[in-house]
PQR file of N, CA, C, O and H, with PARSE charges and radii, in Angstrom:
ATOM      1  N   UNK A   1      26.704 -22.965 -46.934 -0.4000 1.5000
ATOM      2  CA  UNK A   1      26.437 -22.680 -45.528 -0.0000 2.0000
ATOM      3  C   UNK A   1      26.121 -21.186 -45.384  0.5500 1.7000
ATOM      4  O   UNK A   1      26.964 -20.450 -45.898 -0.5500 1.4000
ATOM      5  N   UNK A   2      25.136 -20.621 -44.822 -0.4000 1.5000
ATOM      6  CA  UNK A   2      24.328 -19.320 -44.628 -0.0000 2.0000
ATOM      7  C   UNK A   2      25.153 -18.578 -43.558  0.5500 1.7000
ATOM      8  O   UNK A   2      25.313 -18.904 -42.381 -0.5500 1.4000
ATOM      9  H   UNK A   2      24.452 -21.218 -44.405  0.4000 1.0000
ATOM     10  N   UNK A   3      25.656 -17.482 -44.238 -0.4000 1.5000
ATOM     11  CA  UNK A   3      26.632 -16.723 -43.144 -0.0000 2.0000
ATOM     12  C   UNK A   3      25.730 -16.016 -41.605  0.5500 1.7000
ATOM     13  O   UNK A   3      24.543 -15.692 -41.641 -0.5500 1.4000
ATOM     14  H   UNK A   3      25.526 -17.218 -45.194  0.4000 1.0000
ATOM     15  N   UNK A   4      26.321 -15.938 -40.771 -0.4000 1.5000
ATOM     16  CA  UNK A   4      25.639 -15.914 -39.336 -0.0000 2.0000
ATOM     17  C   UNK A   4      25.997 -14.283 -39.181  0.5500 1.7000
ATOM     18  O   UNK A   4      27.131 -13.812 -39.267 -0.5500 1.4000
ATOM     19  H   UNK A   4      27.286 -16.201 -40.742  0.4000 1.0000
ATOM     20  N   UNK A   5      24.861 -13.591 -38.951 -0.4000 1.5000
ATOM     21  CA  UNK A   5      25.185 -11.893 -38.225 -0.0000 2.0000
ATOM     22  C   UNK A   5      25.723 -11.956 -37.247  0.5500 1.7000
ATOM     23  O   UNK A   5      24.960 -11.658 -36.328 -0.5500 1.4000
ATOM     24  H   UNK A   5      23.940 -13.974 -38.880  0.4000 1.0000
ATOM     25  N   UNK A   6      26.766 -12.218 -36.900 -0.4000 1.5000
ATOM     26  CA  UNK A   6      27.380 -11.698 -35.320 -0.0000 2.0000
ATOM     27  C   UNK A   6      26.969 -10.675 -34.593  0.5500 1.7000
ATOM     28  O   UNK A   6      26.736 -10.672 -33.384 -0.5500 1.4000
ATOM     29  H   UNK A   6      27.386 -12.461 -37.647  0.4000 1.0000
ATOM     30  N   UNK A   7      26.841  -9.387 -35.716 -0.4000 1.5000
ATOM     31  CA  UNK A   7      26.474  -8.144 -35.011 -0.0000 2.0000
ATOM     32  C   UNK A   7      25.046  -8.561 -34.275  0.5500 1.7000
ATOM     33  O   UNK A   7      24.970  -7.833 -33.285 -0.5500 1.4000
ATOM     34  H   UNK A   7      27.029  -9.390 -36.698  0.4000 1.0000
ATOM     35  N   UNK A   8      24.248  -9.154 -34.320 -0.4000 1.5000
ATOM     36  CA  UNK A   8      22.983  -9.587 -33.888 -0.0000 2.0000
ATOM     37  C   UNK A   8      23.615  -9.925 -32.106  0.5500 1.7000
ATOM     38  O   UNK A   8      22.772  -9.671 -31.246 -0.5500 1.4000
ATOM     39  H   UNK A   8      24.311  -9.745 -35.124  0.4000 1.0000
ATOM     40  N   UNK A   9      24.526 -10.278 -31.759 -0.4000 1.5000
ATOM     41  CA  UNK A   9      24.823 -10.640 -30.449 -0.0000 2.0000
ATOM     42  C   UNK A   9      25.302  -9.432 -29.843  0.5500 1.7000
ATOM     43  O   UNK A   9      25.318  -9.621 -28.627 -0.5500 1.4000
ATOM     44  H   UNK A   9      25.211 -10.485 -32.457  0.4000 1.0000
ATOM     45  N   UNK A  10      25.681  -8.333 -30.114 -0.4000 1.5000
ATOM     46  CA  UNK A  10      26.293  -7.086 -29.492 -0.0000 2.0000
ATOM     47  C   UNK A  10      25.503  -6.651 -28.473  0.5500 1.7000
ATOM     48  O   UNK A  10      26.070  -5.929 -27.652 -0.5500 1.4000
ATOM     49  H   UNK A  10      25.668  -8.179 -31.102  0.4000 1.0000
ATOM     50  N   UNK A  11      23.900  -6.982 -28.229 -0.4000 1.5000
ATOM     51  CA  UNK A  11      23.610  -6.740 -27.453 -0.0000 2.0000
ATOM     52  C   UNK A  11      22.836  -7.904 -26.368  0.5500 1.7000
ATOM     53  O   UNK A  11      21.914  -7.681 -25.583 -0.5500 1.4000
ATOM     54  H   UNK A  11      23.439  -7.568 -28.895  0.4000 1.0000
ATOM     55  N   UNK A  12      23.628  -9.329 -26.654 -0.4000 1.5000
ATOM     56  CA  UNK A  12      23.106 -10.224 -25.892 -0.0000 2.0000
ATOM     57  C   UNK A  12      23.544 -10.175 -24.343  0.5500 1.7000
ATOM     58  O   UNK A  12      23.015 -10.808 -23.429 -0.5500 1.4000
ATOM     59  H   UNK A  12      24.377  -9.511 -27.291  0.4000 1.0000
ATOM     60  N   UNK A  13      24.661  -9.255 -24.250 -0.4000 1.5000
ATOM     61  CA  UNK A  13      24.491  -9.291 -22.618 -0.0000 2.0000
ATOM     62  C   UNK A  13      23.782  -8.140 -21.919  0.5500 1.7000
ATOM     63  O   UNK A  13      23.760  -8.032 -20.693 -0.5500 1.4000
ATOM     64  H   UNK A  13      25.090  -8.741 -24.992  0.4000 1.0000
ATOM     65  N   UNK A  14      23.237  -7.334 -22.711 -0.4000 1.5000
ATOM     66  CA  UNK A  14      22.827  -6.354 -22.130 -0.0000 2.0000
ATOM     67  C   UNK A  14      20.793  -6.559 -22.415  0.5500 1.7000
ATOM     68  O   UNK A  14      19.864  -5.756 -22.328 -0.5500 1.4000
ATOM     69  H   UNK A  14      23.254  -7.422 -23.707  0.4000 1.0000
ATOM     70  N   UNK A  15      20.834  -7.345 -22.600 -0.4000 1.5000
ATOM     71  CA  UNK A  15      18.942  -8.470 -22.821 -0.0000 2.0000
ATOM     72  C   UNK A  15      19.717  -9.349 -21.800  0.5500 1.7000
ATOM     73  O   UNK A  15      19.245  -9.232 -20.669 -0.5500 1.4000
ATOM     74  H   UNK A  15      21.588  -7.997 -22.671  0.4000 1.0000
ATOM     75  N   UNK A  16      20.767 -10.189 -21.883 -0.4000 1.5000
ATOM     76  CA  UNK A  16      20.859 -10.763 -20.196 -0.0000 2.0000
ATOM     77  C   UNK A  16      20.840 -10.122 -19.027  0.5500 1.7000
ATOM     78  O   UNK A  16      20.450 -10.670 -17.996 -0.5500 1.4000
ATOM     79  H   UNK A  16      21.150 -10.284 -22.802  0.4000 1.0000
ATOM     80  N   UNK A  17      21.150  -9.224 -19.067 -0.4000 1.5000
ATOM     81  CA  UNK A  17      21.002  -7.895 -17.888 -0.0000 2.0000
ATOM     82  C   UNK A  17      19.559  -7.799 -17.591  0.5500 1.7000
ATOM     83  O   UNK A  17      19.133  -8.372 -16.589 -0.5500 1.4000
ATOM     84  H   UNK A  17      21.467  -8.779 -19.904  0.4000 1.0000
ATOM     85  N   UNK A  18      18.628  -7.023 -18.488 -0.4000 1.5000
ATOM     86  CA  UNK A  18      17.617  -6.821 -18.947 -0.0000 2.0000
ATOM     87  C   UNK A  18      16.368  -8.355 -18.019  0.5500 1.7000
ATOM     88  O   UNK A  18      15.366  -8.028 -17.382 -0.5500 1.4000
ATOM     89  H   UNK A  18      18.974  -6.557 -19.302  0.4000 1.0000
ATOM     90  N   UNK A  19      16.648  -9.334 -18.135 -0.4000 1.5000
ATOM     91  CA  UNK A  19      16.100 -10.457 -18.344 -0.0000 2.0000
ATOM     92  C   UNK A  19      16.548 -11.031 -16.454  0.5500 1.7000
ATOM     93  O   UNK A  19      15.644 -11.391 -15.699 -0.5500 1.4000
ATOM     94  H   UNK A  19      17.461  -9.599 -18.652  0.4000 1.0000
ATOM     95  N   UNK A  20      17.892 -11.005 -16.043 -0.4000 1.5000
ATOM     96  CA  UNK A  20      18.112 -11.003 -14.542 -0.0000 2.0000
ATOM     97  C   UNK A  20      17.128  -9.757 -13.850  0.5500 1.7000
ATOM     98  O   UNK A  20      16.204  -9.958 -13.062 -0.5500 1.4000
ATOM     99  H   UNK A  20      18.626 -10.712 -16.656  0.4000 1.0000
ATOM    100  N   UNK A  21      17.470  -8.757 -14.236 -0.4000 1.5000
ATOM    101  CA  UNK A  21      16.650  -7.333 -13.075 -0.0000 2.0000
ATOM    102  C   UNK A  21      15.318  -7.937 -13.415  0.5500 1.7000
ATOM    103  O   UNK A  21      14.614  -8.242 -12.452 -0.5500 1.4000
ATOM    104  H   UNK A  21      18.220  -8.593 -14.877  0.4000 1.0000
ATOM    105  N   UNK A  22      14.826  -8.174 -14.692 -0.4000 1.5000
ATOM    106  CA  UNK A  22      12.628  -8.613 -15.000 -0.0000 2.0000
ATOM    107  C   UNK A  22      12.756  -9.718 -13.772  0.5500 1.7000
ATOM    108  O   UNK A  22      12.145  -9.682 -12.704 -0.5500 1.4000
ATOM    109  H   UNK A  22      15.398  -7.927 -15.475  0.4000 1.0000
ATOM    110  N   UNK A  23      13.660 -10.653 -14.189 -0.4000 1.5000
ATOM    111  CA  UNK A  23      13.623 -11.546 -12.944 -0.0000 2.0000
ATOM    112  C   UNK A  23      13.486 -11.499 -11.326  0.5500 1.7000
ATOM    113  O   UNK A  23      12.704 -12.067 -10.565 -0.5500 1.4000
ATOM    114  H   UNK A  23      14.156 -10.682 -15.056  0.4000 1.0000
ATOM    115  N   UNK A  24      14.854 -10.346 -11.044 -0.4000 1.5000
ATOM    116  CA  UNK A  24      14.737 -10.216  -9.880 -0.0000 2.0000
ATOM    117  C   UNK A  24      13.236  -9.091  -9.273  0.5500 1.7000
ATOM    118  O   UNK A  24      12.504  -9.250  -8.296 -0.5500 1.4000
ATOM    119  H   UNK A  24      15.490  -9.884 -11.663  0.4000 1.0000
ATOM    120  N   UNK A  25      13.239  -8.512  -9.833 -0.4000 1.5000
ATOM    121  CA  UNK A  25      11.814  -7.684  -9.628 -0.0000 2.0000
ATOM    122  C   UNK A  25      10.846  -8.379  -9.477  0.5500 1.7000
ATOM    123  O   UNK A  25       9.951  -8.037  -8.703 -0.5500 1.4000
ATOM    124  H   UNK A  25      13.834  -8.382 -10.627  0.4000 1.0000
ATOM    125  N   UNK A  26      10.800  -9.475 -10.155 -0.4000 1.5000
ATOM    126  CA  UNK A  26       9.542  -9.768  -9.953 -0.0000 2.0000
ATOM    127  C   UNK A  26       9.676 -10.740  -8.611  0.5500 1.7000
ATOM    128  O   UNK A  26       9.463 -10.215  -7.518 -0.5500 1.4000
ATOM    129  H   UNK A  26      11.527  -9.752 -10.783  0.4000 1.0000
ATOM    130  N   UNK A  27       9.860 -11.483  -8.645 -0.4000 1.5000
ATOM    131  CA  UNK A  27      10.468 -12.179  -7.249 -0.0000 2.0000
ATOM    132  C   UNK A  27      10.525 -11.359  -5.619  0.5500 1.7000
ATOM    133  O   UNK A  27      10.027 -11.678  -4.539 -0.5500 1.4000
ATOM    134  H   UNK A  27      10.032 -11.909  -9.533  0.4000 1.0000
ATOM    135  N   UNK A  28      11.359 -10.200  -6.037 -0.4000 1.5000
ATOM    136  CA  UNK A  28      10.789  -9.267  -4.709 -0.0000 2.0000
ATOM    137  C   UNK A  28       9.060  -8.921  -4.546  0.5500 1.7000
ATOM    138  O   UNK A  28       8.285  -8.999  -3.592 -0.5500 1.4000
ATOM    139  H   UNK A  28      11.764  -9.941  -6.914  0.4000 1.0000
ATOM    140  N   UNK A  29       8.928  -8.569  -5.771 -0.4000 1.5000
ATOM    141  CA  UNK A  29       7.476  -8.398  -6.048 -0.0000 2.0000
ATOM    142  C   UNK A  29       6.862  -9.494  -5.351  0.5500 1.7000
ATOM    143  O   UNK A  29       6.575  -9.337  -4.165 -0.5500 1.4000
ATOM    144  H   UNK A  29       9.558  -8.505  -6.546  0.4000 1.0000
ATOM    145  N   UNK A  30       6.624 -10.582  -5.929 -0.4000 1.5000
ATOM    146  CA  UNK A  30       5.800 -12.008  -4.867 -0.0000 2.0000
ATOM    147  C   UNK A  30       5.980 -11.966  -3.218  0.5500 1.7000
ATOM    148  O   UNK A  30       5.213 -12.020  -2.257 -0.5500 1.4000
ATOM    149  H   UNK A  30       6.857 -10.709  -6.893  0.4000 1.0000
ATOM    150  N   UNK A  31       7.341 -11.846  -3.403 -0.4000 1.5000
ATOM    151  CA  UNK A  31       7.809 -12.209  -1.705 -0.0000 2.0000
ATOM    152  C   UNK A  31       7.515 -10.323  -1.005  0.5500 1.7000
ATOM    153  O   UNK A  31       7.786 -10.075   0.169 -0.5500 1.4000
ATOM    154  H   UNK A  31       7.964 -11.802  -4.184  0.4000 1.0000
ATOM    155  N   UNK A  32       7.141  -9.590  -1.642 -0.4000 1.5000
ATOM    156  CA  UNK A  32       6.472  -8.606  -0.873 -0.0000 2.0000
ATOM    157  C   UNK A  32       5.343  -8.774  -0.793  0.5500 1.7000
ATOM    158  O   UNK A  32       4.859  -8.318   0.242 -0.5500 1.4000
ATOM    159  H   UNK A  32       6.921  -9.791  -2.597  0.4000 1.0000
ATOM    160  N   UNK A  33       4.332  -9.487  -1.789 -0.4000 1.5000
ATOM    161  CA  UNK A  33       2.870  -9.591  -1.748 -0.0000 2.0000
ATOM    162  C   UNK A  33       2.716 -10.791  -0.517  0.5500 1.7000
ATOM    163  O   UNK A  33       1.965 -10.587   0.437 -0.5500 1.4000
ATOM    164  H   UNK A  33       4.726  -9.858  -2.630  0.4000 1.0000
ATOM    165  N   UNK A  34       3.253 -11.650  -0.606 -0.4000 1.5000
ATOM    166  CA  UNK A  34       3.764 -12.772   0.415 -0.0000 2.0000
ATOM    167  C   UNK A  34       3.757 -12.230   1.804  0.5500 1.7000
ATOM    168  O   UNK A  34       3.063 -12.859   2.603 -0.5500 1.4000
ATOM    169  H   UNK A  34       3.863 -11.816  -1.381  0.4000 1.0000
ATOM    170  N   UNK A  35       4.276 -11.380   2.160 -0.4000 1.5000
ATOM    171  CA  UNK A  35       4.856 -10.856   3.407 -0.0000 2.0000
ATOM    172  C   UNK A  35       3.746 -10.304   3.959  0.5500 1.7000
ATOM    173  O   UNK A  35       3.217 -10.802   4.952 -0.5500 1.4000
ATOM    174  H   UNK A  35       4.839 -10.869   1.511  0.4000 1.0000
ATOM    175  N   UNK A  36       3.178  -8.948   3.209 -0.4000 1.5000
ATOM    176  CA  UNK A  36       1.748  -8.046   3.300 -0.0000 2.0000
ATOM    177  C   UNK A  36       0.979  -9.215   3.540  0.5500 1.7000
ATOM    178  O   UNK A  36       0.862  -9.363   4.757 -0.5500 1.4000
ATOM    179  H   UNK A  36       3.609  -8.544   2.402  0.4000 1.0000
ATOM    180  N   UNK A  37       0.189 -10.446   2.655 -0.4000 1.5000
ATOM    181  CA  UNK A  37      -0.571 -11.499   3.247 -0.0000 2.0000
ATOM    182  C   UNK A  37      -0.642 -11.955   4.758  0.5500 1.7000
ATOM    183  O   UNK A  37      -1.555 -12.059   5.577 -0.5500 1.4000
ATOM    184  H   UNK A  37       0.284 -10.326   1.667  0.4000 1.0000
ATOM    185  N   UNK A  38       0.856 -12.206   4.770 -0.4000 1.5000
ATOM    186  CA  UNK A  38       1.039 -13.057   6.355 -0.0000 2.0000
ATOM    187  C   UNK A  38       1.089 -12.246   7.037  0.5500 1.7000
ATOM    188  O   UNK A  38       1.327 -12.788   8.116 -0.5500 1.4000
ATOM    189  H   UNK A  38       1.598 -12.121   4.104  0.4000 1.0000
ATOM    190  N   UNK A  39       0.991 -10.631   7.273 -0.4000 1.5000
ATOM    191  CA  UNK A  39       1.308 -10.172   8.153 -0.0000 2.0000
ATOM    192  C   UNK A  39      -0.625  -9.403   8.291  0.5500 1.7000
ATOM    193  O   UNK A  39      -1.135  -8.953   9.317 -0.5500 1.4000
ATOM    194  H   UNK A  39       0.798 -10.190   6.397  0.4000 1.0000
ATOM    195  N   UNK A  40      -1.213  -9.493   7.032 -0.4000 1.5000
ATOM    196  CA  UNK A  40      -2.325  -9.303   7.076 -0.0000 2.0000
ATOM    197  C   UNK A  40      -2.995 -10.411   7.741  0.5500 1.7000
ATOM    198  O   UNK A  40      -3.042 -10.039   8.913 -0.5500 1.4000
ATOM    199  H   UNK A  40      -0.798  -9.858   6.198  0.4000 1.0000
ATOM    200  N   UNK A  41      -3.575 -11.632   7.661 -0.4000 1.5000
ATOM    201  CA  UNK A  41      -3.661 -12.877   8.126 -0.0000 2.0000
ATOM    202  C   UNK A  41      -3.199 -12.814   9.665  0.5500 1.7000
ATOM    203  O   UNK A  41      -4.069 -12.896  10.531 -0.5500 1.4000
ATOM    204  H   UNK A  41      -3.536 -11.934   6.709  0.4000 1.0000
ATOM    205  N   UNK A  42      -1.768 -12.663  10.045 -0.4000 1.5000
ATOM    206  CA  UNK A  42      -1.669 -12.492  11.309 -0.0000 2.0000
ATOM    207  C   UNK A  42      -2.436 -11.131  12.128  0.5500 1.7000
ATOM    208  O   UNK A  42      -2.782 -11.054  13.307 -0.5500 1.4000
ATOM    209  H   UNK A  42      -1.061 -12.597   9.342  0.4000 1.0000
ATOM    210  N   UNK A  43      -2.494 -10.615  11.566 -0.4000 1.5000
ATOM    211  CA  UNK A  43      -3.166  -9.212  12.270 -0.0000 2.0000
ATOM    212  C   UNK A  43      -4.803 -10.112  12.544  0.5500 1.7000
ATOM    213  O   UNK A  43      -5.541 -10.315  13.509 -0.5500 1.4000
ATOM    214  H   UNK A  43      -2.212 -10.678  10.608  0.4000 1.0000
ATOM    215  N   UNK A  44      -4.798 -10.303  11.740 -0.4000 1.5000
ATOM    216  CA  UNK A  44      -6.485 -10.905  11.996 -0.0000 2.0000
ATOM    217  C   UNK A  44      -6.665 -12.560  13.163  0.5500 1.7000
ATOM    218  O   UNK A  44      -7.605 -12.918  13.873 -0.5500 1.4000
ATOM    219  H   UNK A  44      -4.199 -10.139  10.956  0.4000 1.0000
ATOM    220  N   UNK A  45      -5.794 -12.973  12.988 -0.4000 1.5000
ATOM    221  CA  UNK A  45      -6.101 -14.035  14.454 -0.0000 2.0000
ATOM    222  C   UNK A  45      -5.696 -13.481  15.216  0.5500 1.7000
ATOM    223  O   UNK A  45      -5.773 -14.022  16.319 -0.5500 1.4000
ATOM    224  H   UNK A  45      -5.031 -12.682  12.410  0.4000 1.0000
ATOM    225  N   UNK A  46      -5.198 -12.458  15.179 -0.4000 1.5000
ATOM    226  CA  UNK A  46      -4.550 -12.225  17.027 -0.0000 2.0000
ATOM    227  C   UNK A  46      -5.825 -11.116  17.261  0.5500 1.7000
ATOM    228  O   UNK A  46      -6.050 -10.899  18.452 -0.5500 1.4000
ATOM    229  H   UNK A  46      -5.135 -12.018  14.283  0.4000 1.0000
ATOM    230  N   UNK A  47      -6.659 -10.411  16.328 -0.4000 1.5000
ATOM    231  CA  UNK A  47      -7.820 -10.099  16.698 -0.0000 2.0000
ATOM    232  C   UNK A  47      -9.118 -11.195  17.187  0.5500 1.7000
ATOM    233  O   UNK A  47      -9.969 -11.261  18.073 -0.5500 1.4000
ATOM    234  H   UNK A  47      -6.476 -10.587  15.361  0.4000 1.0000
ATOM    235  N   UNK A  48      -8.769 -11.794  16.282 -0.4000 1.5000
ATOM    236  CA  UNK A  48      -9.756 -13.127  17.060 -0.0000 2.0000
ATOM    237  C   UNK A  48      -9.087 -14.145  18.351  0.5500 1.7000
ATOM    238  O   UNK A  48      -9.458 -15.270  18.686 -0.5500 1.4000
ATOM    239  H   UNK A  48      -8.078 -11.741  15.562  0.4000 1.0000
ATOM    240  N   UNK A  49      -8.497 -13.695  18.652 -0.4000 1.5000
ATOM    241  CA  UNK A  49      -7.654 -14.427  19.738 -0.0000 2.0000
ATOM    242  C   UNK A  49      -8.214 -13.915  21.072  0.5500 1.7000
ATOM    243  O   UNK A  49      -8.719 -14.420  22.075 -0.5500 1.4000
ATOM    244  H   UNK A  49      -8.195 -12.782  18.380  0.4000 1.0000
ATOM    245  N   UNK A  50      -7.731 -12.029  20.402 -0.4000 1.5000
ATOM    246  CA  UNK A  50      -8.394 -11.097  21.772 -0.0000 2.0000
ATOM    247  C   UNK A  50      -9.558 -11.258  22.016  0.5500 1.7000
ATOM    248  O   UNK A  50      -9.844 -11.102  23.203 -0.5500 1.4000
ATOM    249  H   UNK A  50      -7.321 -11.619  19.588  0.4000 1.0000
ATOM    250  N   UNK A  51     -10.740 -11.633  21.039 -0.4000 1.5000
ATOM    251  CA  UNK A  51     -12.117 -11.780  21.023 -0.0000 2.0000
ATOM    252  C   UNK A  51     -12.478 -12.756  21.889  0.5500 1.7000
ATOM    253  O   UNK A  51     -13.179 -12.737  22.901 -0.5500 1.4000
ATOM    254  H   UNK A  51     -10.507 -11.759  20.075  0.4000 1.0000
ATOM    255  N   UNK A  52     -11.776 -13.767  21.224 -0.4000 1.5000
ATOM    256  CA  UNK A  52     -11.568 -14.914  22.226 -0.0000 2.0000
ATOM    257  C   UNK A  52     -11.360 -15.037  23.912  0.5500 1.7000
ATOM    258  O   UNK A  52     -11.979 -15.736  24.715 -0.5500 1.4000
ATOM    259  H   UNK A  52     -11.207 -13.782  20.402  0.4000 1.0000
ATOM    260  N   UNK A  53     -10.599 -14.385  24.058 -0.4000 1.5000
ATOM    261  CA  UNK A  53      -9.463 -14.180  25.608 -0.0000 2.0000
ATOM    262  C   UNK A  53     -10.771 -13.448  25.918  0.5500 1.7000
ATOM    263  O   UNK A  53     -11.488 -14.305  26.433 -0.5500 1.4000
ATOM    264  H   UNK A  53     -10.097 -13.817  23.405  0.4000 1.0000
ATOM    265  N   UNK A  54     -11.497 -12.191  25.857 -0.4000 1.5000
ATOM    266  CA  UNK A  54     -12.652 -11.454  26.216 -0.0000 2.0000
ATOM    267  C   UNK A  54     -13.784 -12.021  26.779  0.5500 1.7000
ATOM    268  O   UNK A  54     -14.346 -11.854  27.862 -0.5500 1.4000
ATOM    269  H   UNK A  54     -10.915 -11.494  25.439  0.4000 1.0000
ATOM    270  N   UNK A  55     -14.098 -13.053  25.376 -0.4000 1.5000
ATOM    271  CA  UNK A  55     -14.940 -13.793  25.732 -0.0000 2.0000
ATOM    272  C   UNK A  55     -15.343 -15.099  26.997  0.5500 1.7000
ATOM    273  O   UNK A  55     -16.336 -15.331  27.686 -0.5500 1.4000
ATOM    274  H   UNK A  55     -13.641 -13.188  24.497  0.4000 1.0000
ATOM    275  N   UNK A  56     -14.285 -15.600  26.870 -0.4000 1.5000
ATOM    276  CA  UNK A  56     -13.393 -16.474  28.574 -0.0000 2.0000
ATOM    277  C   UNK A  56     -13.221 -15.651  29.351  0.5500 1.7000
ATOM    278  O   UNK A  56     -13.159 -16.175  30.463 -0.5500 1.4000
ATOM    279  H   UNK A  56     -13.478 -15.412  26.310  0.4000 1.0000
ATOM    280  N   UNK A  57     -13.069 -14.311  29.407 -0.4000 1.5000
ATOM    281  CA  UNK A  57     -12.787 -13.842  30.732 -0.0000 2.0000
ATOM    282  C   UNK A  57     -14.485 -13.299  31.162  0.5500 1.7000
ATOM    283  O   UNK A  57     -14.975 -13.494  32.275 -0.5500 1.4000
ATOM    284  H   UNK A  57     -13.119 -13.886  28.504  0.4000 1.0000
ATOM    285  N   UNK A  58     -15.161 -12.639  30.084 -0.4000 1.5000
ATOM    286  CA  UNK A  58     -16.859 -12.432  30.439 -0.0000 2.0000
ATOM    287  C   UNK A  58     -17.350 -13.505  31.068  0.5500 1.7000
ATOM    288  O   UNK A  58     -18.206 -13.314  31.932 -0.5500 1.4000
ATOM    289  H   UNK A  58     -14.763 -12.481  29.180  0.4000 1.0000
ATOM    290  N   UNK A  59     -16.910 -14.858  30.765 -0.4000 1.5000
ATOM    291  CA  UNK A  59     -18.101 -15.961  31.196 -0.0000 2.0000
ATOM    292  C   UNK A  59     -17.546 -16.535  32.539  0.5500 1.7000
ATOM    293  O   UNK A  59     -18.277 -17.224  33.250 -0.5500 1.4000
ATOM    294  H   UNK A  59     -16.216 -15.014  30.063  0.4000 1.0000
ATOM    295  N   UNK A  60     -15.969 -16.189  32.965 -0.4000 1.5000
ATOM    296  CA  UNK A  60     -15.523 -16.395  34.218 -0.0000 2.0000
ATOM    297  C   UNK A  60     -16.241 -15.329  35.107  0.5500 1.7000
ATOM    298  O   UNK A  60     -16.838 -15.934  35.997 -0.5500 1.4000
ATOM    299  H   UNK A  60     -15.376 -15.629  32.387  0.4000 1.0000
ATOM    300  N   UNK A  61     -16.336 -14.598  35.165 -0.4000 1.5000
ATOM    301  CA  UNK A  61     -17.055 -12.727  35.664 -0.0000 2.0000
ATOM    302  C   UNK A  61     -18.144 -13.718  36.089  0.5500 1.7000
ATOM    303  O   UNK A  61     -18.252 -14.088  37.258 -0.5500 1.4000
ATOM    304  H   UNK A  61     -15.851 -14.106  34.442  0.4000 1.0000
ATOM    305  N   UNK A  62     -18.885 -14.103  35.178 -0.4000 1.5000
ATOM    306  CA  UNK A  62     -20.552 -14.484  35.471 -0.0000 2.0000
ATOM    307  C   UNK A  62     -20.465 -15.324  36.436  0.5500 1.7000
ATOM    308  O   UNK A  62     -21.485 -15.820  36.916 -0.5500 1.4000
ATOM    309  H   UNK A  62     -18.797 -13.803  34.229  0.4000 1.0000
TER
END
């Protein structure tokens, strides 16, 4: 039976460390790109909304 390095694990919780923060970073990362989208996206219909509302109120005028 082939003896096992233990010392090889001395630093398995600190690559689990390592491996949670890659994780959590990136995850904020999405859900910030996420956020910037929808809030980009919303900026833009409520410009076409006003365009809109403008446009209904010009053709009431006439």
């Amino acid at each position: 039976m082939p003896e096992f390095n233990w010392k090889a694990l001395d630093n398995f919780p600190l690559l689990l460390y390592i491996l949670a923060a890659k994780t959590l970073i990136l995850c904020l990362a999405f859900a910030g790109v996420k956020i910037y989208q929808s809030k980009k996206i919303e900026a833009k219909l409520k410009l076409e909304r006003e365009a809109k509302r403008r446009k209904e109120a010009e053709k009431k005028d006439d």
